[in-house]
N, C-alpha and C positions, 0 to 999 in steps of 0.2 A: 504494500500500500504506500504510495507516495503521499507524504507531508508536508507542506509548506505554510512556514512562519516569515510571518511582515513584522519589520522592526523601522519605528518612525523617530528617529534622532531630532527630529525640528531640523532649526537655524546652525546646530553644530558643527564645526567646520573644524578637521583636523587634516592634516599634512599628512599627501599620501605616503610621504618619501621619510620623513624623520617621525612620523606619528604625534609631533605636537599639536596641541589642542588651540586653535584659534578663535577658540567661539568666543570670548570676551575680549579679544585680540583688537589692539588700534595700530597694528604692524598693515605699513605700507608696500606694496610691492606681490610678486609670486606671477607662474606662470602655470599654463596646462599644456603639458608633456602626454601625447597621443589623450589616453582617458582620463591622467591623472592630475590630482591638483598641488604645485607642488609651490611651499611655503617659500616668503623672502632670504629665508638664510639659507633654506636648497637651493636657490636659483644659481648663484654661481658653480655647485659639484654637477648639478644637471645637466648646466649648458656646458662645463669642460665634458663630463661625456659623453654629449650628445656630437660635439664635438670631436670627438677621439674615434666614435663611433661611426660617427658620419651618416648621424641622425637628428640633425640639426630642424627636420624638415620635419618630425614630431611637434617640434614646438609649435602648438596649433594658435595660441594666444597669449598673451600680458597682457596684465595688471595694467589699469589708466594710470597717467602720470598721476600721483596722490590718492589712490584707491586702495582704501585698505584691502589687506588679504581676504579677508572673512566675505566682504561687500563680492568680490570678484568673485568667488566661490559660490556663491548661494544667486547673484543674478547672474552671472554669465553662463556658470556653468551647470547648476544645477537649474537655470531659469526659471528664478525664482519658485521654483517647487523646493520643499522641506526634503530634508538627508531623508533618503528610505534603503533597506538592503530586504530582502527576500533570501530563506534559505531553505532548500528542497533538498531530503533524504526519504532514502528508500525504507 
């Protein structure tokens, strides 16, 4: 029998790359790396190796000049819909 649970996080906004929590966060900056959302202080190890990798072209968006991380995260990329994750086992 397949199971699936919905889990509704709201506006929480964590880093998909170092797992820090930016939901209270007035940290400027971050970008979205293919699916992920990756915080102001990832941004420089991401783009060296997206760089190295020669996947520069992942990099699908940034953060407006003075847009906090959290604001980027929740309208651009989640547009503006609330964090949700679904998990299906057998």
């Amino acid at each position: 029998m397949i199971h699936t649970e919905f889990y509704d996080f709201g506006d929480m906004v964590v880093c998909d790359w170092c797992d820090e929590d930016y939901t209270d966060s007035s940290d400027v900056g971050g970008l979205q790396f293919h699916s992920t959302a990756c915080c102001p202080k990832c941004v420089p190890k991401v783009e060296e190796l997206a760089k190295i990798d020669d996947e520069e072209h992942f990099i699908l968006r940034r953060a407006s000049e003075g847009q906090e991380f959290r604001r980027f995260v929740i309208d651009t990329l989640r547009e503006g819909r609330p964090g949700t994750m679904s998990i299906t086992s057998l």
